[in-house]
C-alpha atoms as an extended CHARMM CRD file, in Angstrom:
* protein
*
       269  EXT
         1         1  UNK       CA             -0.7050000000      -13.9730000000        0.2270000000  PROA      1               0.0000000000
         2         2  UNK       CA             -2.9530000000      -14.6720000000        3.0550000000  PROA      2               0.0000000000
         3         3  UNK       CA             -6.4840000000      -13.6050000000        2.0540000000  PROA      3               0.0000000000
         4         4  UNK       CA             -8.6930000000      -13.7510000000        5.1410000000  PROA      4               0.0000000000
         5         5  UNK       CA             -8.7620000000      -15.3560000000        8.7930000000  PROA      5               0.0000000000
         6         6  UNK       CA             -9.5900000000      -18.2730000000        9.5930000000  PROA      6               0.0000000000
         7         7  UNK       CA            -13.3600000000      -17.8350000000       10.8190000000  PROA      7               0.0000000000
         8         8  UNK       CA            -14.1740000000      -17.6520000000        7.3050000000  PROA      8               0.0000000000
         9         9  UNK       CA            -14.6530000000      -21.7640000000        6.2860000000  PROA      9               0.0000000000
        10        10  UNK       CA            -11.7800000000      -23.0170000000        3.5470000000  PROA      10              0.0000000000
        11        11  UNK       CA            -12.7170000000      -26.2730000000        3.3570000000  PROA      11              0.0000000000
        12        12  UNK       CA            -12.2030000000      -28.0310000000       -0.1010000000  PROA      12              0.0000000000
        13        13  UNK       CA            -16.0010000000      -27.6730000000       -0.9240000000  PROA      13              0.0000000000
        14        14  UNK       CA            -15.8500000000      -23.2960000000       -0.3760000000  PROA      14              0.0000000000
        15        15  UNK       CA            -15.6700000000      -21.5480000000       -3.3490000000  PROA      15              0.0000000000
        16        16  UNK       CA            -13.0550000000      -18.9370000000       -1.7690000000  PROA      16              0.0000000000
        17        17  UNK       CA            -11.1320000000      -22.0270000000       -1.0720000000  PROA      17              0.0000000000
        18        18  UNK       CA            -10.7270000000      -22.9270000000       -4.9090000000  PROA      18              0.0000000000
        19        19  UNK       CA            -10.2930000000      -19.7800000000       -5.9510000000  PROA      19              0.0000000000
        20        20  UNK       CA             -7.3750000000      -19.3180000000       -3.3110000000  PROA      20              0.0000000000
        21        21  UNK       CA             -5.8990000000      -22.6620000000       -4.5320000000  PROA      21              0.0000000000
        22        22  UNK       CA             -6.1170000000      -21.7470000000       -8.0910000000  PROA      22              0.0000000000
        23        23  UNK       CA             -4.3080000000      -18.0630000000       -7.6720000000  PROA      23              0.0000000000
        24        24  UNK       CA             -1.6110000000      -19.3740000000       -5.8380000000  PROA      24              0.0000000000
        25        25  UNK       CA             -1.0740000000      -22.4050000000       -8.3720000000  PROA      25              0.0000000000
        26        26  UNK       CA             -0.3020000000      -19.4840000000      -10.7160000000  PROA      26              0.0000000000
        27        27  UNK       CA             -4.0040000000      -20.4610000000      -12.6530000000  PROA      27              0.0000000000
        28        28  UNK       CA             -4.5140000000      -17.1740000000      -12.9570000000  PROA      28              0.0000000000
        29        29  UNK       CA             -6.6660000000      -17.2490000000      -15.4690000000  PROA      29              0.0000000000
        30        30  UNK       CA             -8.7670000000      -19.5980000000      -14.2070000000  PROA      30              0.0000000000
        31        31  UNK       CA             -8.6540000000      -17.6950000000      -10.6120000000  PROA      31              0.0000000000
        32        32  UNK       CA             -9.8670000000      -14.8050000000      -12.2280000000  PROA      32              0.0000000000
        33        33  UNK       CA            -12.8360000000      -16.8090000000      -14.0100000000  PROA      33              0.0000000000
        34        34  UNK       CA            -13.4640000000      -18.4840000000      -10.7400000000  PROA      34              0.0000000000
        35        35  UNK       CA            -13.4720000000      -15.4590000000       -8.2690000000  PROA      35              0.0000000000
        36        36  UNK       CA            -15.7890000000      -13.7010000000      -10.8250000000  PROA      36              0.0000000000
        37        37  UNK       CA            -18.1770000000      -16.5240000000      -10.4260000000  PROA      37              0.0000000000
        38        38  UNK       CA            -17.9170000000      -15.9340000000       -6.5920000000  PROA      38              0.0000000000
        39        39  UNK       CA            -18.9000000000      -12.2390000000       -7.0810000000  PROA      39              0.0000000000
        40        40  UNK       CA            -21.7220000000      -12.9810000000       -8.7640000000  PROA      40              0.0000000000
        41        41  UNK       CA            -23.5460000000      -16.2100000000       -6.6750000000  PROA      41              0.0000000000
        42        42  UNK       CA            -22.0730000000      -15.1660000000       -3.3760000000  PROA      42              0.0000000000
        43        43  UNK       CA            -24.0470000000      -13.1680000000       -0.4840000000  PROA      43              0.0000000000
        44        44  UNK       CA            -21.2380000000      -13.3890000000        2.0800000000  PROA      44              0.0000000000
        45        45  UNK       CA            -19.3500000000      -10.3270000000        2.9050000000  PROA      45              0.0000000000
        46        46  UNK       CA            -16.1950000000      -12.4320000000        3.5640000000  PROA      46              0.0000000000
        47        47  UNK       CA            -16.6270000000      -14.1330000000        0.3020000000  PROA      47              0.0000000000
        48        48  UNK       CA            -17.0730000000      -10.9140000000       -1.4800000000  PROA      48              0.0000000000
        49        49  UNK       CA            -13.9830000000       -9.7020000000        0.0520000000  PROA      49              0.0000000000
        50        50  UNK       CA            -11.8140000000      -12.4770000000       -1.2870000000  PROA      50              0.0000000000
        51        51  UNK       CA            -13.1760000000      -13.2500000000       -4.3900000000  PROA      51              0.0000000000
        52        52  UNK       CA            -12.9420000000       -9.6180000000       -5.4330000000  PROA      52              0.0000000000
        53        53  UNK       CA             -9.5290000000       -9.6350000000       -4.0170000000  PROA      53              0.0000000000
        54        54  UNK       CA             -8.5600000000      -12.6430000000       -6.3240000000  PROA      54              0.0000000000
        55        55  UNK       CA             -9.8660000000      -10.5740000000       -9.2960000000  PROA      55              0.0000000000
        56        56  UNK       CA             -7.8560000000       -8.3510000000       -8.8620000000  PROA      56              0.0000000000
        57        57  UNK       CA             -4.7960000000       -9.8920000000       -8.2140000000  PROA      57              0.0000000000
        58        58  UNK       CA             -5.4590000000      -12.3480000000      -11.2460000000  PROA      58              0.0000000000
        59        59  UNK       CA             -5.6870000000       -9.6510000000      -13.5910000000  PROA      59              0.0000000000
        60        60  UNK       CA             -2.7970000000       -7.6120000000      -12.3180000000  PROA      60              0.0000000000
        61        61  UNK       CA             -0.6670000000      -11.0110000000      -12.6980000000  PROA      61              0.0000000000
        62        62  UNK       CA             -1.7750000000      -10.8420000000      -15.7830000000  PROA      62              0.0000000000
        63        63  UNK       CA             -0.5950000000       -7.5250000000      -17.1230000000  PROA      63              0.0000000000
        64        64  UNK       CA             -3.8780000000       -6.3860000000      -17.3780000000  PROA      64              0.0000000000
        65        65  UNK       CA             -2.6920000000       -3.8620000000      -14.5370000000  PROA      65              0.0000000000
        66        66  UNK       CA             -4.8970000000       -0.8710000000      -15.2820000000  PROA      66              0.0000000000
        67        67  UNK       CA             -7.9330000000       -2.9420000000      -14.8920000000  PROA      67              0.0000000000
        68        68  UNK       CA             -6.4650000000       -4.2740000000      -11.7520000000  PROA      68              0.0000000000
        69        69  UNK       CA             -6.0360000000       -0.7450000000      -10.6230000000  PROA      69              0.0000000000
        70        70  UNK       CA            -10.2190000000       -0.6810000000      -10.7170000000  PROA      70              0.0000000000
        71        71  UNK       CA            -10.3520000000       -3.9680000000       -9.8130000000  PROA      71              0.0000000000
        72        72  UNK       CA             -9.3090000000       -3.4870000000       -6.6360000000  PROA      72              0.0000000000
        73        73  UNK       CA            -11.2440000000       -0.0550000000       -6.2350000000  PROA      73              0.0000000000
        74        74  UNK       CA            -14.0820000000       -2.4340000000       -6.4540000000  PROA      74              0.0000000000
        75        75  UNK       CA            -12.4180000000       -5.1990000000       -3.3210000000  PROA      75              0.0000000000
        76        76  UNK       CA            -11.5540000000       -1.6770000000       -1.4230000000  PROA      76              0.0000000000
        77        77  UNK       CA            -15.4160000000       -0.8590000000       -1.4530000000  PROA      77              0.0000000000
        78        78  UNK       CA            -16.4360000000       -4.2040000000       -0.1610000000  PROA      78              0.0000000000
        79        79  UNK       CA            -13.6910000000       -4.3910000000        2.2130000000  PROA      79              0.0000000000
        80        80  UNK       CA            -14.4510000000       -1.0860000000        3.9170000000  PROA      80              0.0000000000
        81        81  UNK       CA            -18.3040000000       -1.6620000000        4.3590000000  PROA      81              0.0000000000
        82        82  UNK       CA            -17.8000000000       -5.2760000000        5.7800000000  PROA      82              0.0000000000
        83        83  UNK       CA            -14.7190000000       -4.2090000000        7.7130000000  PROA      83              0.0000000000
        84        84  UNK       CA            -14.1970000000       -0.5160000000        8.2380000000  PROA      84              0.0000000000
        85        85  UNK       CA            -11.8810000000        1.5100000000        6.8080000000  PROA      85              0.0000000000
        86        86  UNK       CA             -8.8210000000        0.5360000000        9.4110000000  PROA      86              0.0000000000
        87        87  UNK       CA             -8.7900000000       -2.8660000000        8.9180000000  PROA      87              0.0000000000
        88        88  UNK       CA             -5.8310000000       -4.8540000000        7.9200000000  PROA      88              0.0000000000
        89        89  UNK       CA             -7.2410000000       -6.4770000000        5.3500000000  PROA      89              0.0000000000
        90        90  UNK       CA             -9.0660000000       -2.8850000000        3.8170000000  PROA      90              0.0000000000
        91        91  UNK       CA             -5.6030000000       -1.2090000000        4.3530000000  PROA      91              0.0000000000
        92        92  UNK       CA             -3.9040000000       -4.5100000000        2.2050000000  PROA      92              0.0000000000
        93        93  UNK       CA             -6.0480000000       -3.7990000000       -0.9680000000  PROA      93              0.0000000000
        94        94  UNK       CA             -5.3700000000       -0.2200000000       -0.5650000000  PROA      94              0.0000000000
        95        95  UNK       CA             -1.4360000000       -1.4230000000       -0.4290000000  PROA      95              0.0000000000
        96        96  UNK       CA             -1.6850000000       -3.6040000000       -3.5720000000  PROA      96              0.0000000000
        97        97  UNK       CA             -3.8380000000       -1.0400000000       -5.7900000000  PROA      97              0.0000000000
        98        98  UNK       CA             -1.0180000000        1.1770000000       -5.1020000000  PROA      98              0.0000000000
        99        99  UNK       CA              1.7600000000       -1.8470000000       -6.0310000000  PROA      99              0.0000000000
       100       100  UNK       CA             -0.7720000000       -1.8440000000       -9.2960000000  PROA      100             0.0000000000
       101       101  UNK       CA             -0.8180000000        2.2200000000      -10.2610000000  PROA      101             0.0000000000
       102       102  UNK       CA              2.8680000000        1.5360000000      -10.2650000000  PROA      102             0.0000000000
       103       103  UNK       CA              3.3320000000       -1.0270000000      -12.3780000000  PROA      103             0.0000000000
       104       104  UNK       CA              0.9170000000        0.9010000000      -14.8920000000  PROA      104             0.0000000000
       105       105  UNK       CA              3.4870000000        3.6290000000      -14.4210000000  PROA      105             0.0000000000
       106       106  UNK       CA              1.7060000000        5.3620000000      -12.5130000000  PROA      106             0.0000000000
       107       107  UNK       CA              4.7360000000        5.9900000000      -10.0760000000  PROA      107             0.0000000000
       108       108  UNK       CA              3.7410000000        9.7670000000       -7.9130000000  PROA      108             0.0000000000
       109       109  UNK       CA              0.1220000000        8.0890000000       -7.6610000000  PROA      109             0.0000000000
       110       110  UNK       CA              1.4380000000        4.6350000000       -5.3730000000  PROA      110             0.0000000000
       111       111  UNK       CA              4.2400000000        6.6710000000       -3.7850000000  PROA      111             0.0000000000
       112       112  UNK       CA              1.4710000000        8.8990000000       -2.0770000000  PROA      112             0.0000000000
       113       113  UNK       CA             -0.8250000000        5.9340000000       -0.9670000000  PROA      113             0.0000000000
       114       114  UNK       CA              2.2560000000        3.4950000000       -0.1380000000  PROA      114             0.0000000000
       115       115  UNK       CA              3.1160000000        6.3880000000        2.3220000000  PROA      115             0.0000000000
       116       116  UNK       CA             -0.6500000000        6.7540000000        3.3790000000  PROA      116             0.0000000000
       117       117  UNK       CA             -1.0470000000        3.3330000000        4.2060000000  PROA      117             0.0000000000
       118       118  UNK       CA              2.0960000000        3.1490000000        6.0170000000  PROA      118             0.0000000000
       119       119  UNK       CA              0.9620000000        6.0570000000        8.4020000000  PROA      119             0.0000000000
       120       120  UNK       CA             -2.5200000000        4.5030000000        8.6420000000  PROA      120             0.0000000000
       121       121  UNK       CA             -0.6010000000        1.0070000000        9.8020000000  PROA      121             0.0000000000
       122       122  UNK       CA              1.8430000000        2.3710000000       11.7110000000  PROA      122             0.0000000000
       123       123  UNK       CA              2.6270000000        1.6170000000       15.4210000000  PROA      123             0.0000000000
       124       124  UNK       CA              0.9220000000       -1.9250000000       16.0660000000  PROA      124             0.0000000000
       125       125  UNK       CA              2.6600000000       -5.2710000000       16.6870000000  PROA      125             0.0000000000
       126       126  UNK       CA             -0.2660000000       -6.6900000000       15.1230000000  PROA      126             0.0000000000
       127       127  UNK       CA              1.1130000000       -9.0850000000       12.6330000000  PROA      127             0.0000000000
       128       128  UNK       CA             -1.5290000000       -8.7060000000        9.8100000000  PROA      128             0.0000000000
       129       129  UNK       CA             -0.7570000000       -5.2070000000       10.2970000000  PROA      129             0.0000000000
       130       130  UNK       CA              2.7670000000       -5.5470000000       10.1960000000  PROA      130             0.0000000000
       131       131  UNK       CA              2.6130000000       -7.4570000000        7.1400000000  PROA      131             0.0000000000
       132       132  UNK       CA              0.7810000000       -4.7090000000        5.2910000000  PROA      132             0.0000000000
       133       133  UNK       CA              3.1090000000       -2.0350000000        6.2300000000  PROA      133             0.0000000000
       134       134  UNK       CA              5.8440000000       -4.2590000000        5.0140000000  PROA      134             0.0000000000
       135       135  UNK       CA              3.6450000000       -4.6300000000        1.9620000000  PROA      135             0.0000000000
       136       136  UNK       CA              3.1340000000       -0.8750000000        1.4080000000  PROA      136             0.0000000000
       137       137  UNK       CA              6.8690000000       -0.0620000000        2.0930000000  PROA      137             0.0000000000
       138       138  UNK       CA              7.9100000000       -2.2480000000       -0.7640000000  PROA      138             0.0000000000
       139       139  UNK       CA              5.7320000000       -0.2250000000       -3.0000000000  PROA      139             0.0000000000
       140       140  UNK       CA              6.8120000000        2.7800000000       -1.8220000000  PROA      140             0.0000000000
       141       141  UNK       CA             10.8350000000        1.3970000000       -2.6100000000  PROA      141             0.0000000000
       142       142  UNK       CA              9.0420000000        0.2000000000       -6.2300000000  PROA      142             0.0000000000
       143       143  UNK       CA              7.7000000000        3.8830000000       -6.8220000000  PROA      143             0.0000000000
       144       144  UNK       CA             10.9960000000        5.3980000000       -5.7840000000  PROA      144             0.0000000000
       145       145  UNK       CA             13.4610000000        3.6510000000       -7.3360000000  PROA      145             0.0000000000
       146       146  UNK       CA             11.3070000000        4.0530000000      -10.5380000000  PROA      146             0.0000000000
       147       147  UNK       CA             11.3450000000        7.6860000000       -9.8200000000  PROA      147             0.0000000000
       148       148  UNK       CA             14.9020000000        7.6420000000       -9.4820000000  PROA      148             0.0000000000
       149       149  UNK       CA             15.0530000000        8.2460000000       -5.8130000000  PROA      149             0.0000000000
       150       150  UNK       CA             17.7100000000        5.4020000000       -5.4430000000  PROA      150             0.0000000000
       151       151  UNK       CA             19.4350000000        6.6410000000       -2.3020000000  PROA      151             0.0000000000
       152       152  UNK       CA             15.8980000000        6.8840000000       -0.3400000000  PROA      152             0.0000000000
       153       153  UNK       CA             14.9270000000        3.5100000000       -1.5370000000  PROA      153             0.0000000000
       154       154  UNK       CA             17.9280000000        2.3650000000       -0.6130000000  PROA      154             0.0000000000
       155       155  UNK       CA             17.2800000000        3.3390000000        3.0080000000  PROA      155             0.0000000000
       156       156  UNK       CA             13.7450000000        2.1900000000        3.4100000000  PROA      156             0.0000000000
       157       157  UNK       CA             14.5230000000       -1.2640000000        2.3770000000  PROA      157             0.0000000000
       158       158  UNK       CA             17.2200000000       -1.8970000000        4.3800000000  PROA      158             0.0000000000
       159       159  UNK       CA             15.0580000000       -0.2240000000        7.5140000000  PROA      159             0.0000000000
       160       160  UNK       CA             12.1000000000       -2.6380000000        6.5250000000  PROA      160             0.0000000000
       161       161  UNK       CA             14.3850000000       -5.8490000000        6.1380000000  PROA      161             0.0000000000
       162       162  UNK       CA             15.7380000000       -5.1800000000        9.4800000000  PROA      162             0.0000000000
       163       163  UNK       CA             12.3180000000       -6.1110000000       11.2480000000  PROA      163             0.0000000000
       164       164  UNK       CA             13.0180000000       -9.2950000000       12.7840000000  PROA      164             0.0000000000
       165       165  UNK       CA             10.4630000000      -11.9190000000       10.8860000000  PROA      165             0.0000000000
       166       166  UNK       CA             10.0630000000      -14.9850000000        9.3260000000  PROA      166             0.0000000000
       167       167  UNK       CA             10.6760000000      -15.4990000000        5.3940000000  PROA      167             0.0000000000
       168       168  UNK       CA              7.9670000000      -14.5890000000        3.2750000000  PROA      168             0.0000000000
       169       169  UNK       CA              7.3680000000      -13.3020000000       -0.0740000000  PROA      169             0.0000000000
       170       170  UNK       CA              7.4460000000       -9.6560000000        0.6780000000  PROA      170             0.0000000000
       171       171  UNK       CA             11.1100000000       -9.9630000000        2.5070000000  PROA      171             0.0000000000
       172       172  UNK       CA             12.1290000000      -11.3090000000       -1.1600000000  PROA      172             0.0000000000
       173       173  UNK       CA             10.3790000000       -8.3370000000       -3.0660000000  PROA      173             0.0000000000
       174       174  UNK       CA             12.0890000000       -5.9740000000       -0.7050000000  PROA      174             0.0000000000
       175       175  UNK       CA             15.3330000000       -7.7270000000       -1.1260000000  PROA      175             0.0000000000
       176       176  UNK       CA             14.6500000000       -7.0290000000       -4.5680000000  PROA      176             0.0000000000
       177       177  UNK       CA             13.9320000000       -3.6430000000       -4.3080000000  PROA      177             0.0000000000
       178       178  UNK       CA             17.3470000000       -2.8280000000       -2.0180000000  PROA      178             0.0000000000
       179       179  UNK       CA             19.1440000000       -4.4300000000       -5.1550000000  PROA      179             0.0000000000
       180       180  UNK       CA             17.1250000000       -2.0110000000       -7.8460000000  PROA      180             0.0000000000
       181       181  UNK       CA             18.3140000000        0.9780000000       -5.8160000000  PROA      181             0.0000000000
       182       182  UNK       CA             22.1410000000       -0.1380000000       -5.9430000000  PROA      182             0.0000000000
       183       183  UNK       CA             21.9900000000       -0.5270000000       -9.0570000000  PROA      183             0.0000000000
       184       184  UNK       CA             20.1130000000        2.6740000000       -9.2130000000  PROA      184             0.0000000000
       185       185  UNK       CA             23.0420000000        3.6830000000       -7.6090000000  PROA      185             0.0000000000
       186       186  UNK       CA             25.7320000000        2.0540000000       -9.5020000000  PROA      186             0.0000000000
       187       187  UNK       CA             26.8720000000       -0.5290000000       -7.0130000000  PROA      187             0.0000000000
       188       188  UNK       CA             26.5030000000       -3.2770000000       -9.0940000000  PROA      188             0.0000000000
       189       189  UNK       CA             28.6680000000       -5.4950000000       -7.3060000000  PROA      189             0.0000000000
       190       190  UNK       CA             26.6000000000       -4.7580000000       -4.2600000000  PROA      190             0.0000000000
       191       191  UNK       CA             23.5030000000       -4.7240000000       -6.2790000000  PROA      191             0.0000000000
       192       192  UNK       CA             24.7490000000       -8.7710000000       -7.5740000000  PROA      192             0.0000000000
       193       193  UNK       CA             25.1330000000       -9.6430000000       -3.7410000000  PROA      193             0.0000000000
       194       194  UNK       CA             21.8760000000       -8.7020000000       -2.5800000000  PROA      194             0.0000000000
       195       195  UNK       CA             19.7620000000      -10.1520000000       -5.6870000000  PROA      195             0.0000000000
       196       196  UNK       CA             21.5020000000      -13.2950000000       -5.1960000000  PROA      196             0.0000000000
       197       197  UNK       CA             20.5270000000      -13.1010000000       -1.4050000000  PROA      197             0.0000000000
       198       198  UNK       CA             16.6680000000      -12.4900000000       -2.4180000000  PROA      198             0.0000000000
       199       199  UNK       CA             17.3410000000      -15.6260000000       -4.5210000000  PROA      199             0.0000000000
       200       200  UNK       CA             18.0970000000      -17.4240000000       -1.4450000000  PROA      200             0.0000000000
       201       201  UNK       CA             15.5510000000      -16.2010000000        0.4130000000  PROA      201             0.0000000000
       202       202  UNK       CA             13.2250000000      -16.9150000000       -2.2470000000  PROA      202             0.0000000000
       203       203  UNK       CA             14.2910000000      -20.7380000000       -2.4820000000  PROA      203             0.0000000000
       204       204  UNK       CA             13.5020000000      -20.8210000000        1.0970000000  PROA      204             0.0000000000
       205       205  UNK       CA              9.8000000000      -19.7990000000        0.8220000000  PROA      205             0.0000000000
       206       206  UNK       CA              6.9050000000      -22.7110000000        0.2580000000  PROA      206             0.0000000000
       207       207  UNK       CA              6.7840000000      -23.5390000000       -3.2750000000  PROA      207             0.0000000000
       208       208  UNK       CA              3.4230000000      -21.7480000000       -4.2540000000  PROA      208             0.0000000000
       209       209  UNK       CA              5.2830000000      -18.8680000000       -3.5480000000  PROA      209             0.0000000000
       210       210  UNK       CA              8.6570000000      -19.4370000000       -5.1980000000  PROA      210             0.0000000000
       211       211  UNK       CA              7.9080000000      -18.7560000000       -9.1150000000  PROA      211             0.0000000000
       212       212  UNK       CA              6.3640000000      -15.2530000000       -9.0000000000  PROA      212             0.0000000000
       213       213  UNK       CA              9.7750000000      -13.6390000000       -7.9230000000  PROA      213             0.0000000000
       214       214  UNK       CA             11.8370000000      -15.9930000000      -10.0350000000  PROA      214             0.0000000000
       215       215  UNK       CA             12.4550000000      -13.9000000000      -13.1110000000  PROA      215             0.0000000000
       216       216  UNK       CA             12.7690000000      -10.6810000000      -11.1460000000  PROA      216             0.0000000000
       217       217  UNK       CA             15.9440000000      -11.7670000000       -9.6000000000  PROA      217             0.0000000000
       218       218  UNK       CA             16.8820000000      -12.7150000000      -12.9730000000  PROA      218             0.0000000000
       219       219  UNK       CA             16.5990000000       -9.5020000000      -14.7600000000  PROA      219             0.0000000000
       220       220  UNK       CA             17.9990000000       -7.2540000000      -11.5730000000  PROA      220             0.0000000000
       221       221  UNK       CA             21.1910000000       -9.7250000000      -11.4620000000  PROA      221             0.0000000000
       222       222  UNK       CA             21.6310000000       -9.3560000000      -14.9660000000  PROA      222             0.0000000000
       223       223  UNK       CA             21.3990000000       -5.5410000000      -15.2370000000  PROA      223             0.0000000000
       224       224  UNK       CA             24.2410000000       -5.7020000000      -12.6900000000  PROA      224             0.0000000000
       225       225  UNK       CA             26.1930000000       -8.1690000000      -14.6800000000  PROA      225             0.0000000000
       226       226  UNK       CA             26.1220000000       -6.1800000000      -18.0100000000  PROA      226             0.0000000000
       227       227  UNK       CA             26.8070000000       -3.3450000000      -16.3260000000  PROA      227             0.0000000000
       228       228  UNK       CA             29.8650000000       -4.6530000000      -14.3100000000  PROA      228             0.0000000000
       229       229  UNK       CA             31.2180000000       -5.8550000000      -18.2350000000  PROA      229             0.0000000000
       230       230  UNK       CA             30.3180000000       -9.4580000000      -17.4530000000  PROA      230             0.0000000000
       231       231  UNK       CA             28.0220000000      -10.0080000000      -20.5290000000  PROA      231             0.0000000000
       232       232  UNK       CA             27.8230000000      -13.5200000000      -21.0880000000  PROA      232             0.0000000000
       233       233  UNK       CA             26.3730000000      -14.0430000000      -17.7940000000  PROA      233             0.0000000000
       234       234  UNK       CA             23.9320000000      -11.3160000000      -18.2990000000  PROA      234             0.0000000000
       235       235  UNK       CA             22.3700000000      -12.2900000000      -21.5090000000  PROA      235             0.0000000000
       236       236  UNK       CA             21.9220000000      -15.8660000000      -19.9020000000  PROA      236             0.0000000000
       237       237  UNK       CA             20.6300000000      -14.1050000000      -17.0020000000  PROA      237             0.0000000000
       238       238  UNK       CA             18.3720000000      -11.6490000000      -18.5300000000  PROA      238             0.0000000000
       239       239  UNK       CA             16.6940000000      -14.7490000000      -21.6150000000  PROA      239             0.0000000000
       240       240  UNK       CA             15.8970000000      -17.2350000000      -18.2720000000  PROA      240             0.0000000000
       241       241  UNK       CA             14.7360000000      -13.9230000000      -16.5200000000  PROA      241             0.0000000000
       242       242  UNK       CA             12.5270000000      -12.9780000000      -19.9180000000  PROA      242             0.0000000000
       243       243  UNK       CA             11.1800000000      -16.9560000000      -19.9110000000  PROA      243             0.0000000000
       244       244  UNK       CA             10.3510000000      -17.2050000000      -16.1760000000  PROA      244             0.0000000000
       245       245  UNK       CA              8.6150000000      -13.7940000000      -16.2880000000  PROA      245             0.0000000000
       246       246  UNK       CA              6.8890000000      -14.8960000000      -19.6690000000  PROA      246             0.0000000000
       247       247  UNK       CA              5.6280000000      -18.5130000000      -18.3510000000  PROA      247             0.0000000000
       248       248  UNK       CA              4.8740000000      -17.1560000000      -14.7070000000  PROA      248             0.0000000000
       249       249  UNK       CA              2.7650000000      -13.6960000000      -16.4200000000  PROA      249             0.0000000000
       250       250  UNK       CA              2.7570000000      -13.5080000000      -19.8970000000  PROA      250             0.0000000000
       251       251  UNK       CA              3.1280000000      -10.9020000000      -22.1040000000  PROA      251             0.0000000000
       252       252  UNK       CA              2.2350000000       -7.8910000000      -20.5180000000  PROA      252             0.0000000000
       253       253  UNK       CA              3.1220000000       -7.8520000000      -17.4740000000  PROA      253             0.0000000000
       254       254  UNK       CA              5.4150000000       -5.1030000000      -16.1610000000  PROA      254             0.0000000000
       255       255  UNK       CA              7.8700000000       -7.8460000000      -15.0700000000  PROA      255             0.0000000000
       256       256  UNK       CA              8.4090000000       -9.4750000000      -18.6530000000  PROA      256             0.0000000000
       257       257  UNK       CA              8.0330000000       -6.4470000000      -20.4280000000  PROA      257             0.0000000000
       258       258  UNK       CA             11.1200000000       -5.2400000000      -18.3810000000  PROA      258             0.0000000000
       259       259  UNK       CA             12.9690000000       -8.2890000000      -19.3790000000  PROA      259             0.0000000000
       260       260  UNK       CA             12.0880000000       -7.9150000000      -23.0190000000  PROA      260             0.0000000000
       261       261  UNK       CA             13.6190000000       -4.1820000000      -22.5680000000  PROA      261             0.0000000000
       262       262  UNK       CA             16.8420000000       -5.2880000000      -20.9380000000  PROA      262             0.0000000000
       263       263  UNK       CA             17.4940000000       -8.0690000000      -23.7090000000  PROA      263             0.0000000000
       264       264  UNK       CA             16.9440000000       -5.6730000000      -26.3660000000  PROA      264             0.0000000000
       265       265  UNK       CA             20.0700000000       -3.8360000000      -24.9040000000  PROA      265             0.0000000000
       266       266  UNK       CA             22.0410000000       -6.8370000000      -26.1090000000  PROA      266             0.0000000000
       267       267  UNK       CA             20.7750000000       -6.4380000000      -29.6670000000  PROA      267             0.0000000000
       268       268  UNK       CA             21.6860000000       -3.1020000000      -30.0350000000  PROA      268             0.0000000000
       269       269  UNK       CA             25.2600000000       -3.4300000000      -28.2460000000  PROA      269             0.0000000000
């Protein structure tokens, strides 16, 4: 997640830089604390922008994803004083509020500003700009697949993942989605190939970034694997999907509590 350019100092004594460090080491509750600190001693738009950022993300990793949702209502309002409406980094939070509404199931709601934000992105080569577009289209494929618009999400994600780029977290999540809509779909052998291709991708990204994702690509392979009659696999698949979602978010997140769902199916089979 790349938070802000580089004119803004990140040396180890900046209080954005710790709270940076400690998101991305997965302290999120810590992050949160920190970035909340940030908020309230800081005078620098910049700082504001980040910290309020980190909030927001903290909490949504979390589960706490409906106070994310005004969370980052609160980073869009500093963002868009300090740097316009337009900006990348304005159009980012609008992108990952959106990512939150869905996750609190609030699926029509992020569909509409996923597709917002990619209009308001569209047509630059700029790569902060690029990366947010990839960013919103994700959601988008997260709202429609949820929606059960498989076949649509289907052909967004494979549009989006044939941009030419360099591995990075949202190629994975995309990668992810593509396999949600096969399955979606029922093309679970298809669905297996591409969520063990996000794995690799995933194993290729630095390691801050590798655990978020991890027991995603759990619980999608193992939805194809019970479904294709291969349950052994899947149960193993779905309890080391259910831990790495639990020790990476906890409880409440939308990620684990969609792992605790999916083993549940083996205790009623």
């Amino acid at each position: 997640m790349k938070f802000f350019r580089s004119r803004v100092r990140r040396t180890k004594q900046s209080p954005v830089f710790r709270v940076a460090e400690l998101y991305h080491s997965g302290q999120y509750a810590e992050a949160e604390k920190a970035a909340r600190a940030v908020v309230r001693s800081s005078r620098s738009g910049e700082e504001l922008v980040v910290a309020r950022t980190v909030a927001a993300l903290s909490a949504g990793a979390q589960g706490r994803h409906t106070e994310a949702v005004s969370e980052y209502e609160e980073a869009f309002a500093v963002s868009q004083e300090f740097y316009g409406a337009e900006h990348w980094q304005t159009l980012k939070l609008r992108s990952d509020r959106a990512q939150q509404l869905a996750a609190a199931g609030r699926y029509a709601e992020s569909q509409a500003e996923c597709e917002a934000v990619v209009r308001a992105a569209a047509g630059t080569t700029d790569e902060d700009m690029r990366l947010v577009t990839a960013a919103a289209t994700n959601g988008l494929v997260y709202a429609l697949n949820a929606q059960g618009e498989h076949v649509r999400a289907e052909a967004l994600a494979r549009d989006a993942l044939a941009e030419p780029g360099e591995t990075h977290p949202v190629r994975v999540t995309l990668q992810l989605g593509l396999a949600r809509s096969l399955n979606g779909q029922a093309r679970h052998e298809e669905a297996l190939a591409e969520a063990e291709r996000a794995e690799e991708l995933r194993r290729a990204l630095p390691e801050k970034h590798r655990l978020p994702q991890a027991g995603v690509v759990h619980v999608i392979a193992a939805t194809a694997l019970l479904e294709l009659g291969r349950v052994t696999e899947a149960r193993a698949r779905a309890g080391a999907g259910h831990a790495a979602c639990l020790a990476s978010h906890g409880p409440e997140h939308h990620s684990t509590v969609e792992a605790r769902e999916l083993l549940a199916r083996f205790d009623l089979a």
